[in-house]
C-alpha positions as CSV (number, residue, x, y, z in Angstrom):
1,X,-29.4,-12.6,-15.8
2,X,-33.0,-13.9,-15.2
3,X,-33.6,-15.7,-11.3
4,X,-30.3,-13.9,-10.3
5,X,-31.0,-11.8,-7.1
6,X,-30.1,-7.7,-7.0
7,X,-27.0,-8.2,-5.4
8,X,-25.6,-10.7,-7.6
9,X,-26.9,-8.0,-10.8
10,X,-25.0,-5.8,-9.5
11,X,-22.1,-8.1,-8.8
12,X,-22.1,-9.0,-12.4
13,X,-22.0,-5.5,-13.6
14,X,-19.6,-4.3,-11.7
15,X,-17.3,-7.0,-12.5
16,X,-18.1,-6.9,-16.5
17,X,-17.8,-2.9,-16.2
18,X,-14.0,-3.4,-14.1
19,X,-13.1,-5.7,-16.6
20,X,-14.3,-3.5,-19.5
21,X,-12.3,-0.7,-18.0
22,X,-9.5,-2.5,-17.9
23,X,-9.3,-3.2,-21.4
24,X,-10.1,0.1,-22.6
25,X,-6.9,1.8,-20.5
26,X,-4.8,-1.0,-21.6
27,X,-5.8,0.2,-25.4
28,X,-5.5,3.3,-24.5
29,X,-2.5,3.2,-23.3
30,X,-0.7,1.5,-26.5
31,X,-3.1,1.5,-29.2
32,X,-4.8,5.2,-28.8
33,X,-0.9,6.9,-27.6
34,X,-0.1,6.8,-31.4
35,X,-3.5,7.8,-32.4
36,X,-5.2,10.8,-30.3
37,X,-3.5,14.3,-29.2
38,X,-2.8,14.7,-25.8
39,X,-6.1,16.4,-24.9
40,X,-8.6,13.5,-26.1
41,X,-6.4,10.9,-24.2
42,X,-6.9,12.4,-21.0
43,X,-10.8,12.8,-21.7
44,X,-9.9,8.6,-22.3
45,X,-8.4,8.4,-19.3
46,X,-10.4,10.4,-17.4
47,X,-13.8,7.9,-18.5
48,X,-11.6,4.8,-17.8
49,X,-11.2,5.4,-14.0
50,X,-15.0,6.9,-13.3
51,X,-15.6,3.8,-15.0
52,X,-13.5,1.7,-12.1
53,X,-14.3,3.5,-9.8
54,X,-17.8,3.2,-10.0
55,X,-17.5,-0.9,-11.1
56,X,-15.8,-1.3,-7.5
57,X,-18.9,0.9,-6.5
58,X,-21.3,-1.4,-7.7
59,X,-19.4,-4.9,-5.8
60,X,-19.7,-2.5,-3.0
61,X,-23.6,-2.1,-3.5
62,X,-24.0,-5.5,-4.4
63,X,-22.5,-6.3,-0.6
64,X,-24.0,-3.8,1.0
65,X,-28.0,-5.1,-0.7
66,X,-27.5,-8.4,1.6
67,X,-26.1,-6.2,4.6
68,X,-28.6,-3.8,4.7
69,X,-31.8,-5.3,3.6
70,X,-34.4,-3.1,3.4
71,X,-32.9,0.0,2.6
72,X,-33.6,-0.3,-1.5
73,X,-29.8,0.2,-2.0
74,X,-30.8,-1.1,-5.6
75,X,-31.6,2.4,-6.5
76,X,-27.5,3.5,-5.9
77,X,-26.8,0.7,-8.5
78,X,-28.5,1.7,-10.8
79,X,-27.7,5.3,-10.6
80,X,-24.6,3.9,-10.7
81,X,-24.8,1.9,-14.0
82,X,-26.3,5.0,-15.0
83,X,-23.5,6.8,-14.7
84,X,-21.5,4.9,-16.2
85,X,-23.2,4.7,-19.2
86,X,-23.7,8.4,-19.5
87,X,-20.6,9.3,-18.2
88,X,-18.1,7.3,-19.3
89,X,-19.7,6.3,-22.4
90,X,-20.0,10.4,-23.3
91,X,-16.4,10.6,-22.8
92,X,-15.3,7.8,-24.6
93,X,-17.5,9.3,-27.5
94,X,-15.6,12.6,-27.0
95,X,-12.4,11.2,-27.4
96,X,-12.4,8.6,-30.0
97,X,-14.9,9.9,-32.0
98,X,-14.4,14.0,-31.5
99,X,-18.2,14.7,-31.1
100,X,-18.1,17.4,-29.1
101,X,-21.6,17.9,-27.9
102,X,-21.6,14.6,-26.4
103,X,-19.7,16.4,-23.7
104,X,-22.9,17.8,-22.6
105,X,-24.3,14.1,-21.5
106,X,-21.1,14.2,-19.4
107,X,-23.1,15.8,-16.8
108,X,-25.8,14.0,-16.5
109,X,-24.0,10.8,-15.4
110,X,-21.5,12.5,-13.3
111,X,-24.7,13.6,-11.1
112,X,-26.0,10.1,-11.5
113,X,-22.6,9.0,-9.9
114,X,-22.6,12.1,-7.4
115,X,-26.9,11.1,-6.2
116,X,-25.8,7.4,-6.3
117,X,-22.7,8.4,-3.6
118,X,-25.2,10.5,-1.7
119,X,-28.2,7.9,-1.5
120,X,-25.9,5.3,-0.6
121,X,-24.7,6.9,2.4
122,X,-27.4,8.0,3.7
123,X,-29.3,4.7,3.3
124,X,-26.2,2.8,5.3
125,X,-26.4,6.2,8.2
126,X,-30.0,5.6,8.0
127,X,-29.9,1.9,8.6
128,X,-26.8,1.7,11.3
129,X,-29.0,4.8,13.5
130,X,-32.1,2.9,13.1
131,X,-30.1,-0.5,14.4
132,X,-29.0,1.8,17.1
133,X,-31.9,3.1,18.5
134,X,-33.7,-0.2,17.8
135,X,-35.9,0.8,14.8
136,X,-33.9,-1.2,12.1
137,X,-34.3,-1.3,8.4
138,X,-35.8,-5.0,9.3
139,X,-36.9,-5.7,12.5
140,X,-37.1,-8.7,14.6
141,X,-40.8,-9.4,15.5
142,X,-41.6,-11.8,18.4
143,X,-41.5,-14.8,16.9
144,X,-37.9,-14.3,15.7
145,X,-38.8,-13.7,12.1
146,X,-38.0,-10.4,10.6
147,X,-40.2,-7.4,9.3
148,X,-39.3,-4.7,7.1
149,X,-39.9,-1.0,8.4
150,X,-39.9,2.1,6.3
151,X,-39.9,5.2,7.4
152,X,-40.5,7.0,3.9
């Protein structure tokens, strides 16, 4: 994904994790029914939709990186990917190969998911009271280019 910008990274992931997640409930669904107890295919389950979810999250990133410039919304996508990795990927682990103390990564990437939730909103409240009091994550400077401003 070299000379691709953040936004279309994340644009790429999230679709290639959606698409991944789809696949895996579809074999879980008919393939793992016959296979797992009841138990393991709702840990299954359970890793297949935090995976959707937070593939939608990251097309909602990769929007939200051209809306808000400035406000290093890269850092939710990875946290993000993160999560999924360590989340999902933990539970997925837990059910299809029954090693337990995988659940203990689980954790770890539900936080990611849970700081990457956090950040991201407060970046976007950050950037739309900024626009509103006229202190903006860019700025316009007087000879209508644009300037970044941090504030941290």
């Amino acid at each position: 994904m070299t000379g691709r910008s953040l936004s279309q990274r994340f644009l790429v992931l999230g679709a290639v994790f959606a698409g991944l997640a789809v696949a895996a409930g579809a074999f879980g669904a008919h393939a793992l029914k016959e296979i797992l107890d009841e138990h393991r295919l709702q840990v299954f389950d359970t890793a297949t939709r935090y995976q959707m979810y937070h593939a939608f999250g990251l097309c909602i990133v990769a929007w939200a990186i051209d809306r808000y410039p400035g406000q290093r919304l890269e850092q939710t996508g990875w946290l993000f990917t993160l999560g999924i990795l360590l989340f999902s990927g933990s539970l997925y682990v837990v059910s299809l190969a029954g090693v337990r103390w995988m659940g203990a990564v689980t954790p770890i990437g539900g936080a990611a998911f849970l700081a990457g939730w956090l950040l991201f909103g407060w970046r976007v409240w950050r950037s739309a009271i900024c626009e509103a009091g006229g202190k903006s994550g860019t700025s316009e400077t007087g000879d209508g280019s644009r300037s970044e401003v941090r504030d941290f």
